[in-house]
C-alpha positions in Angstrom: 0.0 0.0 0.0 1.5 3.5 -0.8 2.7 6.2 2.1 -0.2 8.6 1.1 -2.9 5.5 1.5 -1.8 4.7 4.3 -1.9 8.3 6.0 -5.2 8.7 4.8 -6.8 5.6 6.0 -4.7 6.5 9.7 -6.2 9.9 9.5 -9.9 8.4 8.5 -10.1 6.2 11.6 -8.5 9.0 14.0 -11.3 11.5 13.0 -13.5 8.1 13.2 -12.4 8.0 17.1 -12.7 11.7 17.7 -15.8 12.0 16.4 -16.9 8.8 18.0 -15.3 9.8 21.5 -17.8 13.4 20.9 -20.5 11.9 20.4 -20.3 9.7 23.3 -19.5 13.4 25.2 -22.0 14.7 23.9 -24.5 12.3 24.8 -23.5 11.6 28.0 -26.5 12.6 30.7 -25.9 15.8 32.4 -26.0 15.9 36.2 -29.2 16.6 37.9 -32.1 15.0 35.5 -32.7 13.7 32.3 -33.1 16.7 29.6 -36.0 17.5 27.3 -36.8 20.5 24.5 -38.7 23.3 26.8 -41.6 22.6 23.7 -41.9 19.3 25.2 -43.1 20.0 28.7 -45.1 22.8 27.5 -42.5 25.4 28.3 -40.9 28.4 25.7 -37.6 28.1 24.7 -37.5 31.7 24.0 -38.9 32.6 27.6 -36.3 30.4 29.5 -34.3 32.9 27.5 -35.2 35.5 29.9 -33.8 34.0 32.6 -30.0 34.2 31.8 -30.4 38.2 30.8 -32.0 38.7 34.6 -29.0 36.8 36.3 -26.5 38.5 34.2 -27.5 41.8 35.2 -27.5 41.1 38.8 -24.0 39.6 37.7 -22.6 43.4 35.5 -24.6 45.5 38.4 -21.9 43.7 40.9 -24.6 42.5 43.3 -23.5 38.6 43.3 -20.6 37.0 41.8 -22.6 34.9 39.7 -25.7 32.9 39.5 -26.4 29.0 38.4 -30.5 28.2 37.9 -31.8 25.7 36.7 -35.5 24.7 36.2 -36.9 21.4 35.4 -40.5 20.2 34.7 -42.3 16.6 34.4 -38.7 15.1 35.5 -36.9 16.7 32.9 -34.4 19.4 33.0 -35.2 22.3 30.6 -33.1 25.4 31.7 -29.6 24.7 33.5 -27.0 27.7 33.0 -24.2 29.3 34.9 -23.3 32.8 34.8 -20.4 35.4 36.2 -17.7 34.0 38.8 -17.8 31.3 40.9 -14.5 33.4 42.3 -14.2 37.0 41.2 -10.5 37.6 42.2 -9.1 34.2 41.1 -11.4 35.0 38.0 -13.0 31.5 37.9 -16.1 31.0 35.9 -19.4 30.2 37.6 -20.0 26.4 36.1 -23.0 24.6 36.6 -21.0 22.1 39.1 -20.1 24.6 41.4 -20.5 23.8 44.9 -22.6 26.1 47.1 -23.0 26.9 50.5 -26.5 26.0 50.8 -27.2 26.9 54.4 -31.1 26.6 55.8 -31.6 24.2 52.3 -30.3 22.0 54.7 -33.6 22.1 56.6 -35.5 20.3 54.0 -33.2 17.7 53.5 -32.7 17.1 58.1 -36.7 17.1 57.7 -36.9 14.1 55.4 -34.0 12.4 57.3 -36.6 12.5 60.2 -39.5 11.1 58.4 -37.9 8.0 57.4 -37.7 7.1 60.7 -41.3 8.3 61.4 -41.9 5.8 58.5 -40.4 3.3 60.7 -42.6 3.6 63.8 -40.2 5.3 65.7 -42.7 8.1 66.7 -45.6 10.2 66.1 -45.8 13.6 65.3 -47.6 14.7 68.7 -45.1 12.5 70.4 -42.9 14.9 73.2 -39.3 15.1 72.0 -38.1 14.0 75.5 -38.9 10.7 74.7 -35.1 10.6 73.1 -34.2 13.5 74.1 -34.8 13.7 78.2 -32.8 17.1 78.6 -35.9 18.5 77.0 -38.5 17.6 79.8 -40.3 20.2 81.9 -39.1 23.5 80.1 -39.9 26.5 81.3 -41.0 29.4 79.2 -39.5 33.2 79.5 -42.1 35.8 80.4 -41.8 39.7 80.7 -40.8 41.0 84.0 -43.5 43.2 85.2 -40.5 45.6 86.7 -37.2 43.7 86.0 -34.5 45.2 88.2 -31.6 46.9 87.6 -29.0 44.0 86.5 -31.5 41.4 86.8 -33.2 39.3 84.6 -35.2 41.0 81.7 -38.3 37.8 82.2 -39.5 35.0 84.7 -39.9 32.0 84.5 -42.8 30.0 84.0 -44.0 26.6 83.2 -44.1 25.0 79.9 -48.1 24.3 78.9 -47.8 21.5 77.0 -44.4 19.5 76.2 -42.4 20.2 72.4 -43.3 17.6 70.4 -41.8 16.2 66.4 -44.4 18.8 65.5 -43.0 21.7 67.0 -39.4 21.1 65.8 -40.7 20.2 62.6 -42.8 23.6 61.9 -40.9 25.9 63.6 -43.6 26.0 67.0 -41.1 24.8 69.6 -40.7 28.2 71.2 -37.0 28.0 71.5 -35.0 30.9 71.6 -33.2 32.0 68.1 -30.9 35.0 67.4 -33.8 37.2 65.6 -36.4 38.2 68.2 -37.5 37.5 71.6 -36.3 38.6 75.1 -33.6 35.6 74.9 -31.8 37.0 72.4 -28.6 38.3 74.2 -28.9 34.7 76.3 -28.7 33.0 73.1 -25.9 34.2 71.8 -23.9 33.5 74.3 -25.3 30.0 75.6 -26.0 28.5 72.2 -23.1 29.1 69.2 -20.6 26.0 69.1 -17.7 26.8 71.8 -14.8 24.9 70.5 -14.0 22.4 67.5 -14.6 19.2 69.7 -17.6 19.7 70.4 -20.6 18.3 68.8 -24.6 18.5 67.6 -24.8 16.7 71.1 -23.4 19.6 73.1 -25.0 22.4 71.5 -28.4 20.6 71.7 -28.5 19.9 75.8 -27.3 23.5 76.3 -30.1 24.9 74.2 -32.3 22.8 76.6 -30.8 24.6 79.5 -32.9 28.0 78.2 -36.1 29.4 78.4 -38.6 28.9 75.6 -39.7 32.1 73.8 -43.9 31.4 73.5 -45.7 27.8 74.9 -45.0 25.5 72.3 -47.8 25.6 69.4 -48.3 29.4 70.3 -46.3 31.1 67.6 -44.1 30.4 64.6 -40.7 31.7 65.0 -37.4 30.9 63.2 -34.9 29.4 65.2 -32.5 25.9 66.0 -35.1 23.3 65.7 -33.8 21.8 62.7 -30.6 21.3 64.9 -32.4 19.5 67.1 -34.7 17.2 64.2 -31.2 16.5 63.4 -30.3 15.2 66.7 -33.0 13.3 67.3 -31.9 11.3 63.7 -29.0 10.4 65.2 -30.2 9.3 68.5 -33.1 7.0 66.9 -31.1 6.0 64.4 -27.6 5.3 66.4 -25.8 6.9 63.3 -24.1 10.7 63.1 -26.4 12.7 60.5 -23.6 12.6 58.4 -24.0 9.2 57.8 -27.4 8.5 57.8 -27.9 11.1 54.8 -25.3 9.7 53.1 -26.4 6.3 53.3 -30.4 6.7 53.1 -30.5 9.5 50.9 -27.4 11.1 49.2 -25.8 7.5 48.0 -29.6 6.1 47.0 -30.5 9.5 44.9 -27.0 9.4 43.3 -26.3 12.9 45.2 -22.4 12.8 45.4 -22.0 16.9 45.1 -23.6 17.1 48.8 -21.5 16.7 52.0 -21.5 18.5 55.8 -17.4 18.9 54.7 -16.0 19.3 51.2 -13.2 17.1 50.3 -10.4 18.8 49.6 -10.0 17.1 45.9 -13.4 19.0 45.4 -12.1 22.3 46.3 -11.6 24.0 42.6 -15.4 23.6 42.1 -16.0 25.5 45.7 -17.7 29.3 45.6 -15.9 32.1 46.7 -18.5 34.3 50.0 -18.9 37.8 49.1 -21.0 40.4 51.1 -22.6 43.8 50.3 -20.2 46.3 50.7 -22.5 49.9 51.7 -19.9 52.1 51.1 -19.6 51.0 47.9 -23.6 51.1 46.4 -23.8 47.2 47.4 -21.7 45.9 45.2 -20.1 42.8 46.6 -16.6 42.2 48.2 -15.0 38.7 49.5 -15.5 37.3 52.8 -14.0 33.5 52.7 -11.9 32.1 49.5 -12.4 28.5 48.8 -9.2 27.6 50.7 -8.4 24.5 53.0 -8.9 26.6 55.8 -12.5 27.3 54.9 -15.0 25.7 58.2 -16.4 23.9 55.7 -13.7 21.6 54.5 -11.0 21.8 57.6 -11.0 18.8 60.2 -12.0 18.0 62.9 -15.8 16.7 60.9 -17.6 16.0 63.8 -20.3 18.8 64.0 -23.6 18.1 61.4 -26.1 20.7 61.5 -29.4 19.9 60.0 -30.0 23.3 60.7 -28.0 24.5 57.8 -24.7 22.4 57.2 -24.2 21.1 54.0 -22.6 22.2 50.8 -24.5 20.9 47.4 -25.1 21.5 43.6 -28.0 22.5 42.1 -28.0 19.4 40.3 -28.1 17.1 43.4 -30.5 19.5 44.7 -33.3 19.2 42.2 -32.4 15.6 42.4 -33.8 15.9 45.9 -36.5 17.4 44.6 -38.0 15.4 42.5 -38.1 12.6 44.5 -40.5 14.5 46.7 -42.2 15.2 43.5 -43.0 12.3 42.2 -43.7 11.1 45.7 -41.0 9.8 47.9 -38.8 8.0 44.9 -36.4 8.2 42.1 -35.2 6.3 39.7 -35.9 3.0 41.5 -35.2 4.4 44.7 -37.4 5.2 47.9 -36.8 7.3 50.3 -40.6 8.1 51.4 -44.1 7.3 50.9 -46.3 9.1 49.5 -48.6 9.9 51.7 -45.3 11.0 54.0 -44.3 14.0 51.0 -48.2 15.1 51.1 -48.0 14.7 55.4 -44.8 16.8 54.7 -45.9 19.7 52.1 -49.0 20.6 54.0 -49.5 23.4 56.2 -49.4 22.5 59.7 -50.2 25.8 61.2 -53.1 26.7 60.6 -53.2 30.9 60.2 -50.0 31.4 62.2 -47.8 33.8 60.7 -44.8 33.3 59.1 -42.9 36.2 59.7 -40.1 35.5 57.6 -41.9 34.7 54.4 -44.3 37.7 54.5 -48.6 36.5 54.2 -50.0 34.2 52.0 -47.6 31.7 53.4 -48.2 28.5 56.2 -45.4 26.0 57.1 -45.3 22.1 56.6 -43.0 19.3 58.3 -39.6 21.7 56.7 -41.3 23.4 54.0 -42.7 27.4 53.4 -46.4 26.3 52.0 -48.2 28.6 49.6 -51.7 29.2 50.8 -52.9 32.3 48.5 -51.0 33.5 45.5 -52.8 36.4 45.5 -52.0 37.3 48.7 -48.2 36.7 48.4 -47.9 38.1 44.9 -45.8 35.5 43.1 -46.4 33.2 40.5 -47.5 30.0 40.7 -50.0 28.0 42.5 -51.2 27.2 46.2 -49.7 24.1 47.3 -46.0 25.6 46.2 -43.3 24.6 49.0 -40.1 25.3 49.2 -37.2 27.4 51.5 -33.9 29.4 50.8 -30.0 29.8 52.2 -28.7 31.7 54.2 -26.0 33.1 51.2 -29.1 33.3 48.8 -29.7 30.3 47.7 -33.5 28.9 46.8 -35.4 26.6 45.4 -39.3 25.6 45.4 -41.2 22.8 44.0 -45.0 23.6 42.6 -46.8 20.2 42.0 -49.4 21.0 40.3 -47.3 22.1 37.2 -44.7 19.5 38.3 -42.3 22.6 38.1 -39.2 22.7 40.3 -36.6 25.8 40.3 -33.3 26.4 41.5 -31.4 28.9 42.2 -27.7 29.7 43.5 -25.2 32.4 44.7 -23.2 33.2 47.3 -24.2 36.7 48.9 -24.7 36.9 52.5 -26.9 39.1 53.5 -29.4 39.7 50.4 -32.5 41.2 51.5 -31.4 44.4 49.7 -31.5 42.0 46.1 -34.4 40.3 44.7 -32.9 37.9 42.6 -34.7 34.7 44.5 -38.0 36.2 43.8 -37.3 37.5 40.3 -36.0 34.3 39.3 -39.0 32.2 40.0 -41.3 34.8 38.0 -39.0 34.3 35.5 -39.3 30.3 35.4 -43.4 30.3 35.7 -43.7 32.8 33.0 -41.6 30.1 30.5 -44.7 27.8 31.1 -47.1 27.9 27.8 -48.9 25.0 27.7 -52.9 24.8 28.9 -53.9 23.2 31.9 -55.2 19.6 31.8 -56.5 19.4 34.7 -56.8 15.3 35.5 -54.6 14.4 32.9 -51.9 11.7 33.8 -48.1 12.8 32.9 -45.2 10.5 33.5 -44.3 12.2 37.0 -48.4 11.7 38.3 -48.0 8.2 36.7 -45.2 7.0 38.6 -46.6 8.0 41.9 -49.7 5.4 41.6 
């Protein structure tokens, strides 16, 4: 055979490989969920658009670093993008792997933990917590002094009503003292916050037991540690740290290997940088912790798990997450609930309570923010939404009647002066075109029966 021949037949099959090694690339599944044309769930193309140019100017008016979102609808992805920095200064691109500091998103995720072990006959919801937990027996509630002395206590002491119960620490009712309101405040600042790096969940837990409740438990909702202690009361039923009972009944099972309590080091270059407004300069955002291997959330010792707001996570293994609740407890062959556990779950427990932090229109479920009224809270969607945000602006809520599910994450901390969390769910509802069926069976409703 000549030279020349022989070149060109090597060069046919190379290009043969390449081209066969791209394809395989290219159709290789994406993290998260399975993808689908936005035309095929009865979503616009052309309106997801909108979403991208609303991050990005949030991204050139330096507010956040930059944004990932991603929406999904009848189990299929539809919208996934990344834009700005995942690290202004090292000028590393926001990819849609980065790993976020996801904060009270945590909550959720502690809740279901909880349930599965509710599943197992462990407990019912009106049980009292001191049934694992004994430190929580007899706990007296902090009332107004009429005429507290100088250098005395601000309240008295009086009596409990009624005991806290896997109700109360589930919807936010306990009473306990948190660091936003109440006449505890000062108290729990200094009794509550982690006092060294040995100690653990364990130790924070029995000396939040040692304070006064805010309201009787029931009373009132009011943001605070309770998830810390649904997380402690996983690991006492279950014998397990919470780090390894997610891990092994829900992260490994839903094929969520992005989430941890502690980053591994290897996973450090996909880490966001923590920025904060800066007032002096109009907002715009300056750093506060570099992904480094000093960072509390990767350095030793691992020993503290707070299902309070802990863990680090993609947006992909969060709407993973997600639509296992959506489609009823189980994905892709795996179980974590029941059914009728999600629906116990992503009702509102509370009846007309307010929920101060979420503004009206809004009850509270066994971890969730429940829609009651749309028209009362002004946002898209439909009643029956649930969902919940992070502490460094991170959010996500799951509406299943349109079997929607959005996702969104940056790394700002504080963010109430930004809308971006609101403006980005406006954005994904208004990419849904299709008519309602109402009754008609779609491939998530048909894999709940």
């Amino acid at each position: 055979m000549k030279r020349s021949a022989i070149f060109s037949l090597i060069a046919v099959i190379s290009f043969s490989l390449v081209a066969g090694d791209r394809r395989s690339v290219a159709q290789s599944p994406r993290p998260g969920l399975p993808t689908a044309r936005p035309e095929d769930v009865g979503m616009s193309s052309e309106r997801l658009g909108r979403i991208r140019t609303g991050m990005q100017r949030y991204v050139d008016r330096g507010m956040v670093p930059g944004v990932v979102t991603l929406v999904a609808r009848r189990g299929r992805q539809v919208h996934f993008e990344a834009v700005g920095y995942r690290d202004v200064e090292a000028k590393a691109p926001m990819t849609t792997d980065t790993i976020f500091r996801i904060a009270s998103m945590t909550k959720p995720i502690a809740s279901v933990a909880l349930m599965t072990l509710y599943e197992e006959g462990h407990f019912l919801l009106n049980d009292p917590i001191s049934k694992f937990l004994p430190e929580f027996t007899n706990m007296k509630v902090a009332q107004a002094a009429p005429a507290a002395e100088p250098g005395g206590a601000p309240y008295k002491l009086a009596p409990a009503k009624n005991p806290i119960t896997f109700k109360h620490v589930l919807t936010h009712t306990a009473g306990f003292p948190n660091s936003y309101r109440g006449i505890t405040r000062e108290e729990y600042a200094k009794t509550y916050p982690r006092k060294n790096p040995s100690e653990t969940m364990a130790d924070v837990v029995k000396r939040l037991a040692t304070m006064p409740l805010n309201f009787n438990p029931g009373e009132a909702w009011e943001y605070g540690p309770a998830t810390d202690v649904v997380g402690r009361l996983v690991e006492v039923i279950s014998g397990m740290t919470l780090d390894e009972y997610l891990r092994k009944k829900i992260f490994e099972p839903l094929k969520m290997n992005d989430t941890h309590f502690y980053l591994p080091e290897s996973k450090l270059n996909r880490f966001a940088a923590s920025y904060e407004p800066d007032e002096k300069n109009g907002n715009k955002i300056k750093l506060v912790e570099a992904p480094t291997p000093e960072s509390r959330w990767v350095k030793q010792p691992h020993n503290y798990f707070s299902g309070a707001g802990g863990l680090v996570s993609t947006a992909a293994d969060y709407v993973r997450f997600h639509q296992m609740m959506l489609q009823g407890g189980e994905l892709d062959g795996a179980r974590i609930l029941g059914r009728k556990s999600v629906e116990l779950m992503t009702t509102n427990h509370i009846g007309d309570l307010p929920v101060w932090l979420t503004g009206p229109g809004y009850g509270f479920g066994l971890g969730y923010s429940v829609v009651k009224d749309i028209g009362v809270t002004g946002q898209a969607g439909s009643a029956g939404m649930y969902g919940w945000g992070g502490a460094f602006c991170t959010y996500f809520q799951v509406d299943p009647k349109e079997e929607l599910i959005g996702v969104v994450m940056t790394q700002v901390r504080p963010y109430t002066h930004i809308n971006i969390r609101q403006e980005f769910m406006a954005l994904a509802n208004q990419a849904i075109v299709d008519n309602a069926k109402p009754g008609a069976i779609t491939p998530t409703r048909a894999a709940m029966r």
